[in-house]
C-alpha positions in Angstrom: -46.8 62.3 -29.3 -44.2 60.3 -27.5 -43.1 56.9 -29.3 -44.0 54.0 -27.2 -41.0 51.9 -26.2 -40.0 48.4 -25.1 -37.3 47.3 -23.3 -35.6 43.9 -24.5 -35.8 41.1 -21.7 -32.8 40.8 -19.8 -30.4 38.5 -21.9 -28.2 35.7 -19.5 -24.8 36.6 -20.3 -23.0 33.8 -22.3 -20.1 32.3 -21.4 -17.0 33.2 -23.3 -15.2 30.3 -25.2 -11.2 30.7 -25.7 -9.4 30.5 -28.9 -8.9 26.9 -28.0 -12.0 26.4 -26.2 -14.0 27.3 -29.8 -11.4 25.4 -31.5 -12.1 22.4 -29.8 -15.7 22.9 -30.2 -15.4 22.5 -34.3 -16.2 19.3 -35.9 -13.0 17.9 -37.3 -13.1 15.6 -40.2 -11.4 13.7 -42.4 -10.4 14.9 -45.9 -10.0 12.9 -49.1 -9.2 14.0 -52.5 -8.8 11.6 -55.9 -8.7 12.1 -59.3 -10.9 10.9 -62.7 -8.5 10.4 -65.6 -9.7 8.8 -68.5 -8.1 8.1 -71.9 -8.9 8.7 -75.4 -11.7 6.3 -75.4 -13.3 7.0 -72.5 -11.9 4.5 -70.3 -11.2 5.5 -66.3 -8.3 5.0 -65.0 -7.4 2.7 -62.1 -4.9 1.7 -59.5 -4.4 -1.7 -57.7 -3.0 -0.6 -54.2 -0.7 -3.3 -52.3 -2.2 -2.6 -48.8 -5.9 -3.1 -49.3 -8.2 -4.5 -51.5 -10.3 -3.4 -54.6 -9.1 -0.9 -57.4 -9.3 3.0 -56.8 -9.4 6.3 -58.2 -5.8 7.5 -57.8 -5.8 10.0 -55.1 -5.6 9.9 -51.2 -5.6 11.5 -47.6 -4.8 15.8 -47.5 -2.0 16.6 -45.1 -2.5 19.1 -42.0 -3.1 22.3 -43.8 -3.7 21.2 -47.3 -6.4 22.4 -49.6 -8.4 19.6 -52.1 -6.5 20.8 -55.4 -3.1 20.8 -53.7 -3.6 17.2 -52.0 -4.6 16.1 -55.1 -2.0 17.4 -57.3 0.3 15.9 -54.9 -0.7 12.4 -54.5 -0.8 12.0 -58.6 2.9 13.2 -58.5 3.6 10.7 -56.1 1.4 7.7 -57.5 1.7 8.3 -61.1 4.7 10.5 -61.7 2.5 13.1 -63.2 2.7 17.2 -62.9 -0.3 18.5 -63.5 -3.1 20.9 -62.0 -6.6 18.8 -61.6 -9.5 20.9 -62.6 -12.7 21.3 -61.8 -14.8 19.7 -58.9 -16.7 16.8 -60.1 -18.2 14.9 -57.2 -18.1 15.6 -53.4 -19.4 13.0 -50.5 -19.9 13.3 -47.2 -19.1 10.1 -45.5 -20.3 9.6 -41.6 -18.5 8.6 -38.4 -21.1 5.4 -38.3 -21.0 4.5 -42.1 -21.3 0.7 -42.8 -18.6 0.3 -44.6 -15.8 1.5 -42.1 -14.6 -1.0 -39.8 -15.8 -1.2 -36.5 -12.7 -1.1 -34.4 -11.5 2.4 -36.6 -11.4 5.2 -35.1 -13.4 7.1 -37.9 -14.6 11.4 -37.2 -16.2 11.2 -40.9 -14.9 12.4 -44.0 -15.2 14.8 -46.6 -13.9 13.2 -50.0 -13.3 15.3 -53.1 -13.3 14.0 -56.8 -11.9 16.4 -59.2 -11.6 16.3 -62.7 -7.8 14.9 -64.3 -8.4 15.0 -67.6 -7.6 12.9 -70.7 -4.4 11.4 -70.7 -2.9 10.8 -74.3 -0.8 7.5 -75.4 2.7 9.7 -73.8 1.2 10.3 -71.1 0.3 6.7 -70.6 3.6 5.9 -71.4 4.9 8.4 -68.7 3.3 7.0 -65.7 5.5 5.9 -63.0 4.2 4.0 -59.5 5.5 3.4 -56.3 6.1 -0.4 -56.3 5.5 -0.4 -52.2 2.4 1.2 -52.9 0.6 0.7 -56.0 1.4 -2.6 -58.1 -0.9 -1.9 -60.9 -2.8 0.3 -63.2 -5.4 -0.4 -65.6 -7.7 1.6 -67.6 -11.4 0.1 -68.1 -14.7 1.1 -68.9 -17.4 2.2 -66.6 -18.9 -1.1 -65.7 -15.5 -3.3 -65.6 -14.1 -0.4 -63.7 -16.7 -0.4 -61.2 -16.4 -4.3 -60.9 -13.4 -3.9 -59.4 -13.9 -1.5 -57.0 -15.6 -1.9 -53.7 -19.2 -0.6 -53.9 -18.5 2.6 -52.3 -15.6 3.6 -54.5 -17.6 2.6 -57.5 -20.3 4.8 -56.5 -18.2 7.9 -56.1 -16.5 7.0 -59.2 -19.5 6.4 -61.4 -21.0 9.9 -60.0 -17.7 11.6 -60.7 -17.6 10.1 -64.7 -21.5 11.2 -65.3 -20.8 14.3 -63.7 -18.4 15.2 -66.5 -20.0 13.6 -68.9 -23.4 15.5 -68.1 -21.8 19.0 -67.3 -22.6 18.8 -63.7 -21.1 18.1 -60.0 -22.5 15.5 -58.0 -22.9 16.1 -54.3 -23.8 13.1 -52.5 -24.5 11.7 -48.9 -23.5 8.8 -47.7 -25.1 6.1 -50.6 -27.3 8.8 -51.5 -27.6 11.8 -53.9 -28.3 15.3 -52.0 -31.4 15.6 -53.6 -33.0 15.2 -57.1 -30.7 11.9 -58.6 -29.2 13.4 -61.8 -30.8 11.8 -65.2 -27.7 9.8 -65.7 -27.5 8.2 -62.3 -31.2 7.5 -62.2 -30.8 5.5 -64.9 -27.4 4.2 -63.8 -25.8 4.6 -67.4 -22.6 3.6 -68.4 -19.9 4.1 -71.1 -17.6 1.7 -73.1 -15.7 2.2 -76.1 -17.8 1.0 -79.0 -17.0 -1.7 -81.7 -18.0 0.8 -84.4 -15.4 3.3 -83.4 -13.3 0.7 -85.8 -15.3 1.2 -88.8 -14.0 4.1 -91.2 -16.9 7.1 -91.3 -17.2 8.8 -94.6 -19.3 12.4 -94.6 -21.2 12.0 -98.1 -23.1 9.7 -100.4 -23.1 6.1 -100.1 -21.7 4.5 -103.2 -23.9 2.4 -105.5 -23.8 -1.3 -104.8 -23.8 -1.2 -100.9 -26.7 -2.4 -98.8 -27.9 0.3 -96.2 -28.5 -1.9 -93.0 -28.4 0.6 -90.3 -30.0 3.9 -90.2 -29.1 6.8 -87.0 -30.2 10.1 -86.8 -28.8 13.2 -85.0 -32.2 14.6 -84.0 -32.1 18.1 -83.0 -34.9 19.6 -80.8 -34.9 23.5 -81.1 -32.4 25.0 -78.6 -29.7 22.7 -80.5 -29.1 19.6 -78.5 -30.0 16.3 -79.6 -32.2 13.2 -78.1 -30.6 10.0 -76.9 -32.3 7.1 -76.0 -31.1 4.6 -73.0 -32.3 1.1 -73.3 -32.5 0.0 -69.6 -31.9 -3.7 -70.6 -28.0 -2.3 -71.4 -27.8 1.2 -69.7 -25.9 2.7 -72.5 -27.1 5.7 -74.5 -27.4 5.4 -78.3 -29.4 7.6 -80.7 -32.5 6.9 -82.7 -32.8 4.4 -85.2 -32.1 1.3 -86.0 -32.5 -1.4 -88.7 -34.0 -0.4 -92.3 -36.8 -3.5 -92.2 -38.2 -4.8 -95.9 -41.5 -2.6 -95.0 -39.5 0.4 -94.8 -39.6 2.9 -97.9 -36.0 4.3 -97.4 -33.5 4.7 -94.8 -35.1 8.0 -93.8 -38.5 5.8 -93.6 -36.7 3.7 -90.7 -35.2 6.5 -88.8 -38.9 8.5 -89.3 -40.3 5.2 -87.3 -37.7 4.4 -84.9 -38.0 7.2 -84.2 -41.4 7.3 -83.1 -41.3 3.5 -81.9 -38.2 3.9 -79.6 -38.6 7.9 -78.7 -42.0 9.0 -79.7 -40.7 11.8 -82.1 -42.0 13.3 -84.8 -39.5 14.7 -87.4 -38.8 17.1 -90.0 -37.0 16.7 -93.4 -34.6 13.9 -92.8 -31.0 14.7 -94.2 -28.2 12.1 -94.8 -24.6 13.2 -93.2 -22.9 9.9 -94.2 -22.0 6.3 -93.6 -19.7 4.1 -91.3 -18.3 1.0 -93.8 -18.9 -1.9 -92.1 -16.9 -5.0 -94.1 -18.8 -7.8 -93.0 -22.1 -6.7 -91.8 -22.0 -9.4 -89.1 -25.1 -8.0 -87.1 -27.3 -7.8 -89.9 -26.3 -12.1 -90.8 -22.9 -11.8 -92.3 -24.0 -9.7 -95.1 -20.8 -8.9 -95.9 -19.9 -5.2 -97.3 -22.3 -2.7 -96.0 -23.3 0.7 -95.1 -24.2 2.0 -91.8 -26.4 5.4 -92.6 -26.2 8.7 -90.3 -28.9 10.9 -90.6 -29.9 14.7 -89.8 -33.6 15.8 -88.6 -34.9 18.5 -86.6 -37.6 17.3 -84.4 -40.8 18.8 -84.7 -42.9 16.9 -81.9 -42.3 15.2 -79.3 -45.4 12.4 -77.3 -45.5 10.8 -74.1 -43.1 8.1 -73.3 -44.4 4.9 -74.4 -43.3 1.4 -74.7 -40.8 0.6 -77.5 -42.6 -2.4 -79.4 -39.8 -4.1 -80.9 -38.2 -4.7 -77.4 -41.4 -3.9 -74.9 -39.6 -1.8 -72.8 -39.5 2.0 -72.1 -36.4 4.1 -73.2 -34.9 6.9 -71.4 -34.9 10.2 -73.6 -32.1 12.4 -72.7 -31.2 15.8 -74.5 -27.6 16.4 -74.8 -25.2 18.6 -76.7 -23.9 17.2 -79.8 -20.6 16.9 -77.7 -21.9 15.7 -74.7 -23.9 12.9 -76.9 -20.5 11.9 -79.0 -18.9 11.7 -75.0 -21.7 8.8 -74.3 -21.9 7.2 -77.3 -18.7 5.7 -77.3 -17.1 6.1 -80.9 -13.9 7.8 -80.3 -13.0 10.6 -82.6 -15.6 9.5 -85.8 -18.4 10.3 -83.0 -17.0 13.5 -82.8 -16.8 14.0 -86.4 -20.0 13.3 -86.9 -21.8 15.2 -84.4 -20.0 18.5 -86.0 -21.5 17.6 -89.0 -24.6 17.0 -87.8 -24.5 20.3 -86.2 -23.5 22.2 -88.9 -26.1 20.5 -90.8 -28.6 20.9 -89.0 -27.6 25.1 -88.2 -27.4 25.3 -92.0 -30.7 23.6 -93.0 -33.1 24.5 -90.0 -31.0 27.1 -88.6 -31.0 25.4 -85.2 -28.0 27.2 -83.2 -25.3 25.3 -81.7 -26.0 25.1 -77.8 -24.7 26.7 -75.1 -23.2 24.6 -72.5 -25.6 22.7 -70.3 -26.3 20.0 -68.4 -28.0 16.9 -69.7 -31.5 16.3 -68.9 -34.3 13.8 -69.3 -37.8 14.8 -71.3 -40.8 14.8 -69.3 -42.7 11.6 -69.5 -45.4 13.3 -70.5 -43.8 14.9 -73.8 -44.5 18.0 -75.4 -41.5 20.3 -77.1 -40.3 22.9 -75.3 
């Protein structure tokens, strides 16, 4: 039996573009490249140019030909004095022809701008940098909210996207004023970072000694997979972890982590172990108590509710799950924060035999709970 067949309908043939014809077809853009250094604490560091106004990333415009990377390694040779490869992408934007915030009478095809990551610049290389007085008069490095102060609202938002980025393990890809698609957890709850006051007070792994009040009592609460909770008050947009102040109805320290925790994060814990304490000399946010402890604390969490309404402030926290890195990143305490989320780590593999995470991003627990 003979297979039926069908001719295809007679196709107009299409005109035929030149090399330069095609060319000129393409949609060319601008292309922008900076870079996120921070220092030891955290800070992000900026530079005041001399021909416009507001602080910026270091960074600038890619030459005919040039890639991102190479763009950027060159312009922080040429602004800072610094040799160095930048690594990995950490925020790209798409910026359009009829954006608001370009002048009217510019000329403007739209640009693409790349934020990669520069790393952490120790106290020499701080000491290194080198401007171009005709170009840059200043350099400052500030926290996330001072930093973005100075910057005009579209450079702070591709700066603050940039910072959560690394901070959460992610890139950010945004359009315009906008996130392409679902707003990361850290953005949506527009958190920042500053170095803490506590990063002063001495940590010591171990028992308290007899004689010192116990104020202040943290945990490191680990869910199964190894990462811990954090909790965002949205009055101050800064990410702490459970706990708070032992109150006179409290049995123990562990009794006030056991209900902060459930008051601030609706979590239900295990056995409660001590890591060790900050030494705080004057005790000046508990009234001036003079000489006191501030108590860390291990727990593995064993439930988790639905969000609810904390009801010593009446508002409802965030509740982010982050690596034990990640977490000593946000929190703000320089190298002690570090120290103590190892600890808490290997604590809590050693007790519970939680393992220590793989990389991930951070994310937010479901408002409606549940342990997963």
């Amino acid at each position: 039996m003979d297979t039926p067949t069908r001719n295809a309908p007679d196709v107009p043939e299409q005109p035929r573009m030149s090399q330069e014809q095609y060319a000129r077809s393409r949609h060319a853009v601008w292309l922008g490249t900076t870079a996120l250094f921070t220092d030891e604490l955290g800070r992000v560091l900026l530079v005041l140019p001399t021909y416009r106004r507001g602080w910026l990333l270091p960074g600038g415009g890619a030459e005919p030909g040039e890639s991102p990377d190479a763009a950027c390694r060159r312009e922080i040779h040429e602004e800072l004095g610094l040799s160095r490869t930048p690594g990995r992408l950490l925020a790209v934007r798409w910026l359009a022809p009829d954006h608001r915030d370009i002048p009217a009478d510019m000329p403007f095809p739209g640009e693409v701008q790349y934020v990669l990551d520069g790393g952490v610049l120790t106290a020499a290389d701080i000491e290194a940098l080198r401007l171009p007085p005709d170009e840059l008069s200043a350099f400052a490095f500030l926290d996330s909210r001072a930093a973005a102060e100075r910057m005009t609202p579209m450079d702070a938002q591709l700066m603050l996207a940039a910072l959560r980025a690394r901070l959460a393990g992610t890139t950010a890809h945004l359009v315009g004023d906008r996130h392409a698609g679902t707003v990361p957890p850290l953005d949506r709850h527009q958190l920042h970072t500053r170095p803490r006051s506590g990063r002063h007070c001495p940590w010591h792994p171990g028992r308290v000694p007899d004689g010192y009040p116990i104020p202040q009592a943290w945990g490191w609460l680990f869910v199964p997979d190894g990462r811990v909770v954090l909790v965002v008050d949205p009055a101050k947009a800064l990410a702490t972890l459970p706990g708070g102040t032992v109150e006179p109805t409290d049995a123990s320290p562990e009794a006030a982590l056991v209900r902060e925790a459930e008051e601030e994060a609706q979590l239900t814990l295990g056995e409660v172990e001590r890591l060790g304490w900050v030494y705080d000399a004057v005790g000046a946010v508990y009234g001036g108590i003079g000489e006191c402890a501030r108590l860390r604390l291990a727990a593995p969490v064993t439930a988790i509710g639905p969000s609810a309404i904390d009801p010593a402030t009446g508002r409802r926290f965030a509740r982010l799950l982050a690596t034990p890195e990640q977490a000593a990143a946000l929190l703000g305490w320089g190298d002690q924060g570090y120290h103590q989320a190892e600890l808490a780590a290997r604590t809590a593999h050693m007790r519970w035999g939680i393992p220590h995470p793989a990389p991930s991003p951070i994310t937010e627990l479901p408002a409606t709970g549940d342990l997963q």
